[in-house]
N, C-alpha and C positions, 0 to 999 in steps of 0.2 A: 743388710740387703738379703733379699732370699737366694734361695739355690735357685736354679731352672727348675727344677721338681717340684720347686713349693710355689712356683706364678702357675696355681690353678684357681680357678673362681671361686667363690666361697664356696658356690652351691655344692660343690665338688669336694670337698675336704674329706668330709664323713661319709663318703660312701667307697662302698668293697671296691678296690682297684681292680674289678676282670676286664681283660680286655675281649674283643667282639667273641671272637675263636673260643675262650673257656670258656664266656658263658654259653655257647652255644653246645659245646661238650654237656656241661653241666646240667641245661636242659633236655635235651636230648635223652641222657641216661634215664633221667625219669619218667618217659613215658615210656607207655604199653609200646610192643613190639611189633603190633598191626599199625599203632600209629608212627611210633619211628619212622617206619620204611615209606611215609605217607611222608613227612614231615621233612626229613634229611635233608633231600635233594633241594626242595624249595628254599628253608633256610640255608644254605649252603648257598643258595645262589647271591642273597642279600646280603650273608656274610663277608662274599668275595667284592660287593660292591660297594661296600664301606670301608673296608680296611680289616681283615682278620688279626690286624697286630694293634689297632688304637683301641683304646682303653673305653668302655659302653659308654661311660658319663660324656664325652665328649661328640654323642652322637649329636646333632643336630633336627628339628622338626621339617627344616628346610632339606635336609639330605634325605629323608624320608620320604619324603613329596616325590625328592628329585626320581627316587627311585620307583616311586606308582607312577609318572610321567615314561620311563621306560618300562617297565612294567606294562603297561597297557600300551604302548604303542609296538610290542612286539604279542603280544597276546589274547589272539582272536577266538581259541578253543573256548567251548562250552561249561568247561573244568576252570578258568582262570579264577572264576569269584573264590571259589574253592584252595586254590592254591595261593591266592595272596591272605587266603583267611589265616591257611598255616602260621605264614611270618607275621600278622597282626598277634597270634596267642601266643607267640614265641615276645613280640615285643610288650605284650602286655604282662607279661609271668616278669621282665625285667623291673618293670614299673612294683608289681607287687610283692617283688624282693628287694626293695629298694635299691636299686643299682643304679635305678635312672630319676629324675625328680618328675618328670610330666610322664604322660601315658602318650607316648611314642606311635601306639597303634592306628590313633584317632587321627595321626598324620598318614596314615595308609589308606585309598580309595583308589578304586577301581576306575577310572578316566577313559571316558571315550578316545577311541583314536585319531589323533587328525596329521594332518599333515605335515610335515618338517617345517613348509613353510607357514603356515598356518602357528607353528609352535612358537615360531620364532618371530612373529608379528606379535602375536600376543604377552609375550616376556616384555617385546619394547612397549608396547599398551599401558603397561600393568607398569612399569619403572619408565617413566618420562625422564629421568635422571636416576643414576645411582653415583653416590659420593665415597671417594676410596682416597685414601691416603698416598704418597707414590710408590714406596714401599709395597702396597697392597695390591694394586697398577702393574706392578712387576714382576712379582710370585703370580698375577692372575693371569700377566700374558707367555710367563715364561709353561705357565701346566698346560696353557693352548699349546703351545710348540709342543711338547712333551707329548698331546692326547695327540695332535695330529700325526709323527712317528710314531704311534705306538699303532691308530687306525691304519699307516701304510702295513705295519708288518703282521696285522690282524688280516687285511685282505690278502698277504702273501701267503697265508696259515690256511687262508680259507680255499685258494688257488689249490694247495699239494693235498687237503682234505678230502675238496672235492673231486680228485684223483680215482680216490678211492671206489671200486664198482657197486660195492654192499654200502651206498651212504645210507639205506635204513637206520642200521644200525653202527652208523660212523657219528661218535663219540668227540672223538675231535673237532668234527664240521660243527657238531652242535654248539660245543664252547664255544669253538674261534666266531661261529656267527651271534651268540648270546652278548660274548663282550666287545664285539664289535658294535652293537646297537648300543650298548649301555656309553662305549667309549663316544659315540655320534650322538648322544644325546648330551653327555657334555661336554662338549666342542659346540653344540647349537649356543647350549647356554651359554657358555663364558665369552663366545662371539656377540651373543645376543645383549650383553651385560658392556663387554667394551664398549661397544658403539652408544650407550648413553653414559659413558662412566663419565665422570668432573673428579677430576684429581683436585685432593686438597695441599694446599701450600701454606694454611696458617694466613696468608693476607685478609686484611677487613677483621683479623678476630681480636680480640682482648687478648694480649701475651699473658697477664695475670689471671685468667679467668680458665676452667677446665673447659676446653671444647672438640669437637669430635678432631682427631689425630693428635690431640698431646696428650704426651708422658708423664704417668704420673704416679707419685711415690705417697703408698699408704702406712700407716701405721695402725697394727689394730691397738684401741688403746689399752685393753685389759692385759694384753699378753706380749706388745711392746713391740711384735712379729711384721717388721716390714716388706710390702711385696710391693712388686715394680708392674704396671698394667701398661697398654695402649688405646684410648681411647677411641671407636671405629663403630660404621653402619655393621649391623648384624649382618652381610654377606660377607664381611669381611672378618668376623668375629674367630678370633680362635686363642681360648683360656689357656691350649696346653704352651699355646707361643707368647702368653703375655696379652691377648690380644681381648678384651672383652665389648661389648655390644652395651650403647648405649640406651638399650632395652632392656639389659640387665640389673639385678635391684642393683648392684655396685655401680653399674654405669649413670642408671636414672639417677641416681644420689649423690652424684659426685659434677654430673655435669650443671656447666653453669658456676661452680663455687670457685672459690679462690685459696692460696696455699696459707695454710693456718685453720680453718674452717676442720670443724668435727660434724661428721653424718651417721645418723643411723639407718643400719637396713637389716632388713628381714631376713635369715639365715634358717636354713634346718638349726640349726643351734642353736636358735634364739636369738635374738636384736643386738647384732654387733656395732658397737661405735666406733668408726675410724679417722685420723687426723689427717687429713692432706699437708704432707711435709714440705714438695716438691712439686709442680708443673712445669715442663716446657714446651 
C-alpha cells in the first residue's frame, strides 16, 4: 500500500511539487520591476486565498471561480478588470510551465455583483441536490464552524482597526475587511451546499460494484505500485487526502467496474492500466 504522499492523482505524479507561495516567488522574480510593484499585491491576495502552503497541482477550477465570485462582489473600482487580469497571467505562466494540467486562468471572470441573497439562491438553483459521503458531511460542516469563529474574530479586527483616526491609509482595516468578505463568501457557500447535501450510506448500491463513496484499491500494473482512493462528487474531491472525483480520468474508469477488472486511462504519461484489487 502507498505512503500518504503517494495517494496523489495520476495527473499529479509528474509534475514540480511548488507549493502556491514558491511559485508565486518564482514568478514574481521575473518580471520587470514597473510590473512587480503592479503585480504583487494582487497576487498576493489570491495567494492568501487558497492556501500559500498547498501544493499548485491541487488547485482546483472550482476554487478559482470561487475566488472571482469574491472578487467581484467586493470590487466596484474602475481598475478591477485590470487587477484580476494580473492573477489570470500569473495562473496562466503556471499552466505554461507545467505545474498545473488545465489553464487555471479561463476559470477567472470578472462577475457582476449581486447580492448575498441572490448568491445564495442561485448556488441552490444550480445544485437541486449535491451527494457527499458522511465523512465529507462532516469535514464540510465542521470548516462552517471554523469560517464562522474565524468571521466573529475578523469583525473584532475590524472594530480596533477601525479605531484608528488615519483609516486612509490603515493597512490593517483593509485585510481584516478583505478576508472577512472572502471568509462570507465561504460560509454562504458551504451553507448553500448543506442545505441540498444527501449523504451517501452505500444503501440501494451494488457492494461489488465501484460507486461513488467506496474505497478502492489500485494497482498500477506495469509498476506493481498500489494506491488507496475514495470514490466522491467533485465538491468533495481532494487527491492530496485520497479523495478523487468521479470526473476524473481515474474516477470515470473505475466507476461502475467490479474488483478484478483492469482499466485504462489517459495520463500525462501515457495510458496507464490499472487492476481493481479491492472495493468497499
Amino acid at each position: 500500500m502507498a505512503t500518504k504522499t503517494e495517494i496523489l492523482s495520476t495527473e499529479q505524479t509528474d509534475m514540480e511539487q511548488l507549493t502556491v507561495s514558491e511559485a508565486f516567488q518564482v514568478y514574481v522574480r521575473q518580471l520587470p520591476q514597473d510590473a512587480k510593484q503592479k503585480a504583487q499585491p494582487e497576487i498576493a491576495k489570491f495567494v492568501r486565498w487558497v492556501g500559500g502552503d498547498r501544493l499548485i497541482a491541487s488547485i482546483s477550477p472550482a476554487e478559482v471561480g470561487e475566488y472571482s465570485d469574491s472578487f467581484s462582489a467586493k470590487s466596484t473600482s474602475a481598475d478591477a478588470t485590470e487587477r484580476l487580469g494580473l492573477v489570470k497571467l500569473f495562473l496562466t505562466y503556471l499552466k505554461k510551465k507545467g505545474h498545473v494540467d488545465i489553464n487555471l486562468a479561463q476559470h477567472l471572470r470578472l462577475r457582476k455583483s449581486r447580492s448575498s441573497a441572490a448568491q445564495a439562491r442561485a448556488i441552490s438553483g444550480r445544485q437541486q441536490t449535491v451527494r457527499l459521503t458522511r465523512a465529507g458531511y462532516t469535514d464540510m460542516t465542521k470548516k462552517l464552524v471554523q469560517l464562522q469563529d474565524e468571521r466573529v474574530k475578523l469583525a473584532d479586527d475590524i472594530r480596533r482597526a477601525a479605531a484608528d483616526k488615519d483609516v486612509r491609509e490603515n493597512a490593517p482595516l483593509e485585510a481584516a475587511r478583505e478576508n472577512q468578505g472572502m471568509v462570507v463568501a465561504k460560509i454562504r457557500e458551504i451553507e448553500a451546499t448543506l442545505k441540498v447535501a444527501i449523504i451517501l450510506d452505500g444503501e440501494g448500491q451494488e457492494t461489488n460494484r465501484v460507486h461513488i463513496g467506496s474505497k478502492i484499491t489500485l494497482t498500477e500494473v506495469n509498476s506493481t505500485r498500489s494506491v488507496g482512493y475514495q470514490l466522491v462528487e467533485p465538491n468533495e474531491a481532494n487527491p492530496l487526502a485520497g479523495k478523487i472525483s468521479v470526473i476524473s480520468p481515474v474516477g470515470a474508469a473505475i466507476l461502475g467496474r467490479t474488483a478484478g477488472d483492469e482499466v485504462k486511462v489517459k495520463t500525462p504519461r501515457g495510458e496507464q492500466t490499472y487492476k481493481i484489487d479491492k472495493t468497499d
